[in-house]
Wavefront OBJ file of the C-alpha trace (Angstrom):
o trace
v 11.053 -26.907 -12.072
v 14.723 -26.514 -11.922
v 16.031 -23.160 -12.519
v 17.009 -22.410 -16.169
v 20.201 -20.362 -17.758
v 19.201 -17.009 -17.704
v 17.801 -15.758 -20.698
v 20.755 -14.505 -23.354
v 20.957 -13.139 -26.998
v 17.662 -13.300 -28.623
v 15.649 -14.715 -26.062
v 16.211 -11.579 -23.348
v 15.873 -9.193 -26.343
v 12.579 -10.646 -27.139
v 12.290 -10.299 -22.859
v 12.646 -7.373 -21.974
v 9.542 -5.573 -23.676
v 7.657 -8.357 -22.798
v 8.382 -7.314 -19.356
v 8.125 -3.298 -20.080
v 4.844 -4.104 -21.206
v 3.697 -5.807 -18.688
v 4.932 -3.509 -15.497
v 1.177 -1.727 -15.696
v 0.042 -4.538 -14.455
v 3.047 -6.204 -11.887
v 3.438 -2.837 -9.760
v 0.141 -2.287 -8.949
v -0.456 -6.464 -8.468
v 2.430 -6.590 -6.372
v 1.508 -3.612 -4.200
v -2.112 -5.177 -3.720
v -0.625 -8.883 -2.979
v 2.112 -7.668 -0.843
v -0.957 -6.193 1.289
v -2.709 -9.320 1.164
v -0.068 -11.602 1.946
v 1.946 -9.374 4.249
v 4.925 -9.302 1.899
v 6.991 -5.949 0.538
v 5.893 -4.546 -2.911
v 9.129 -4.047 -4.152
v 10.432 -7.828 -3.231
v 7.285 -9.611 -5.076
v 8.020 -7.514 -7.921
v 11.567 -8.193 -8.562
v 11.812 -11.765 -7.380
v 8.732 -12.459 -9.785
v 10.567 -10.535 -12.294
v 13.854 -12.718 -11.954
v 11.555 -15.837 -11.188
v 10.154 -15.417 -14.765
v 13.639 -14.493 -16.403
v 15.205 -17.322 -14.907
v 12.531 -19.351 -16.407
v 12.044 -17.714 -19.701
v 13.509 -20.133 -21.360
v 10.341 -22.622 -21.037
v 8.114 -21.113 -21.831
v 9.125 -17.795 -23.750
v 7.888 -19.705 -26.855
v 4.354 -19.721 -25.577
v 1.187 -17.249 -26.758
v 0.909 -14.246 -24.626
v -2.097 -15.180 -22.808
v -0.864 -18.334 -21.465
v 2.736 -16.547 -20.801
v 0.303 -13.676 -18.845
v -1.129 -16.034 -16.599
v 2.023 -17.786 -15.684
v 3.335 -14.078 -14.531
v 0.232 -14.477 -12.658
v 1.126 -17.328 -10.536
v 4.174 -16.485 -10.321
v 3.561 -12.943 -8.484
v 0.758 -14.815 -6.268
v 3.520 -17.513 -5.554
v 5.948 -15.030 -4.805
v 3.834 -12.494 -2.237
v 2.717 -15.999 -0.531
v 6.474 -16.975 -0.232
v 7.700 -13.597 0.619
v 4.696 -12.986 3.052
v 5.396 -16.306 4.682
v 2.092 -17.922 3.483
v 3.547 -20.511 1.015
v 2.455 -23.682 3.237
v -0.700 -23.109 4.459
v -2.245 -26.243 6.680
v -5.665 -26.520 5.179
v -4.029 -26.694 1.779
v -0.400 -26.710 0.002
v -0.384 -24.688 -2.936
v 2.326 -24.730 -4.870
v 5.859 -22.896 -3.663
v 7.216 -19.649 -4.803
v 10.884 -21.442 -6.237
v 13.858 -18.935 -5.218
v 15.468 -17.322 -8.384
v 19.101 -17.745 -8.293
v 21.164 -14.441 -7.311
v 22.233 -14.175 -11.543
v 18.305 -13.798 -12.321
v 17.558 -11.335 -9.599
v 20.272 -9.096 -10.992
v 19.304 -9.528 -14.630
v 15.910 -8.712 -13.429
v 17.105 -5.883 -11.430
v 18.763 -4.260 -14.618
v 15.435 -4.160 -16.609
v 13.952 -2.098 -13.723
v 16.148 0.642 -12.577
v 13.963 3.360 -12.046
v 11.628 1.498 -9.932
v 8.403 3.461 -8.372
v 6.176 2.414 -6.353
v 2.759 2.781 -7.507
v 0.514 5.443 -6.115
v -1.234 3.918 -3.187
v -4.269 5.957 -3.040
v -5.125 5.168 -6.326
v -4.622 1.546 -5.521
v -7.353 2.247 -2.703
v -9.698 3.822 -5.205
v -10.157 0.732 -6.810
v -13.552 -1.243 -5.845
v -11.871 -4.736 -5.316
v -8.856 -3.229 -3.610
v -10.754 -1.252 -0.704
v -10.736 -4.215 1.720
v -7.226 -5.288 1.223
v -6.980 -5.305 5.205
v -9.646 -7.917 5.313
v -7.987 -10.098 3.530
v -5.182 -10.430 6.884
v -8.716 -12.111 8.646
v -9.816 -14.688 5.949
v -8.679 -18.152 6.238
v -5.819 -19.384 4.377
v -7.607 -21.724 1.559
v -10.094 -17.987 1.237
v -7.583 -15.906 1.306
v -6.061 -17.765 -1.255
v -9.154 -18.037 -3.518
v -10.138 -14.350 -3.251
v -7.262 -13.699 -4.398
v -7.151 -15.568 -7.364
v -10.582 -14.932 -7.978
v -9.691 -11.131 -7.969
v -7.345 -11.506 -10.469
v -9.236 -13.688 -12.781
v -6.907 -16.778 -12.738
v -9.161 -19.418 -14.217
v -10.727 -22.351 -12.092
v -8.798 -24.824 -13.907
v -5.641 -22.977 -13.017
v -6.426 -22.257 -9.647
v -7.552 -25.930 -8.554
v -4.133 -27.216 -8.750
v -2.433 -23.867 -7.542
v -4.049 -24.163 -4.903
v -3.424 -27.884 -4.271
v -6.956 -29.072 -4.071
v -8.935 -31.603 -6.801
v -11.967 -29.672 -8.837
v -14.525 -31.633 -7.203
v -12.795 -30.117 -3.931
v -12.277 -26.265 -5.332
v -15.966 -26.284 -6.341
v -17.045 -27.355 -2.487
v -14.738 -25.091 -1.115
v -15.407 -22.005 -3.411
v -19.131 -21.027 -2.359
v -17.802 -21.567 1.899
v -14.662 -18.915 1.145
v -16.526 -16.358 -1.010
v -19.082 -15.789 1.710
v -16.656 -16.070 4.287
v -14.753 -13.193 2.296
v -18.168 -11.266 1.710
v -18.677 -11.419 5.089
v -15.771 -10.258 6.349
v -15.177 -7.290 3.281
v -18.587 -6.339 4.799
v -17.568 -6.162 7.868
v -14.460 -3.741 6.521
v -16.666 -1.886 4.941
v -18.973 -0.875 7.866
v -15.736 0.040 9.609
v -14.101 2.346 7.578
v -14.204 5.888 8.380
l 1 2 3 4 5 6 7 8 9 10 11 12 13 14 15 16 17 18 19 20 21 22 23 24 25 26 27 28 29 30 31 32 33 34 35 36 37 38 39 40 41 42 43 44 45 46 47 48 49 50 51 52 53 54 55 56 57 58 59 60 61 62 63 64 65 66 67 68 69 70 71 72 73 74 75 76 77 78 79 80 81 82 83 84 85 86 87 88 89 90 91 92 93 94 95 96 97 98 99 100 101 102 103 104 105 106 107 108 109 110 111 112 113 114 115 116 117 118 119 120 121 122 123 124 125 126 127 128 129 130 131 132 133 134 135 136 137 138 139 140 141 142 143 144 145 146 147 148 149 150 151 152 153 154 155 156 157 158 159 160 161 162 163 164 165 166 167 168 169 170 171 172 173 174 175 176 177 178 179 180 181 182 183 184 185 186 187 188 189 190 191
């Protein structure tokens, strides 16, 4: 998709809460994906942030749900791109697309008193506790735990994640035990 006009007049009034709004759930996301993808919290959130301004445009007209799910991708496309994971070799799922330096700053304005969330809390979640496994799974399991974990549906993640449904549904049962396994394996080790 070719990068948009940034959002103006109406459009980044009706914006910016929908962004507000939905910073309960991008800190803490892009703290947990930064982990999995080796990628700094601060850098998923704001490029998503501008990535999704700078695209606002297209799809700012759509129900929340399906506008939701496309901040969704873009945060997991952004900690893969960020962490260096955007072109795995068992599959190519699809690129993080660099927000133009105009969207990054507009972005940046809506979030001047960034903080970090608390990371123990982030711990204390069940599904967060192994985020250092996640460094040993595969790339294709890596990638489907983590959309798993954050409930993308299958028909999203399929062609996310570059792969047919026939081939996600194959694929699916081989990385979930691989990531049991090794979450397991975490497990036993912590202190």
């Amino acid at each position: 998709m070719t990068p948009g006009p940034v959002a103006r007049g109406r459009d980044a009034v009706e914006l910016a809460p929908f962004l507000v709004r939905h910073d309960a759930l991008l800190q803490p996301r892009a703290a947990i994906l930064g982990h999995a993808y080796g990628a700094g919290a601060h850098d998923v959130f704001l490029l998503t942030r501008a990535a999704l301004f700078d695209r606002w445009p297209q799809f700012g007209a759509a129900p929340e749900d399906v506008r939701s799910l496309e901040l969704t991708l873009l945060l997991v496309r952004t900690a893969r791109s960020v962490g260096g994971h955007a072109t795995p070799g068992s599959h190519r799922p699809r690129p993080a697309l660099p927000p133009p330096p105009r969207a990054v700053l507009a972005a940046r304005s809506l979030e001047p008193t960034w903080r970090h969330p608390d990371p123990w809390r982030l711990l204390a979640v069940r599904a967060a506790r192994p985020l250092r496994a996640l460094a040993h799974l595969d790339p294709l399991a890596r990638d489907l735990a983590v959309l798993r974990w954050l409930d993308v549906p299958v028909g999203e993640a399929a062609p996310e994640l570059g792969l047919s449904a026939p081939d996600l549904d194959r694929r699916l049962g081989a990385a979930m035990a691989q990531w049991e396994a090794v979450t397991a394996a975490a497990g036993e080790a912590a202190p």
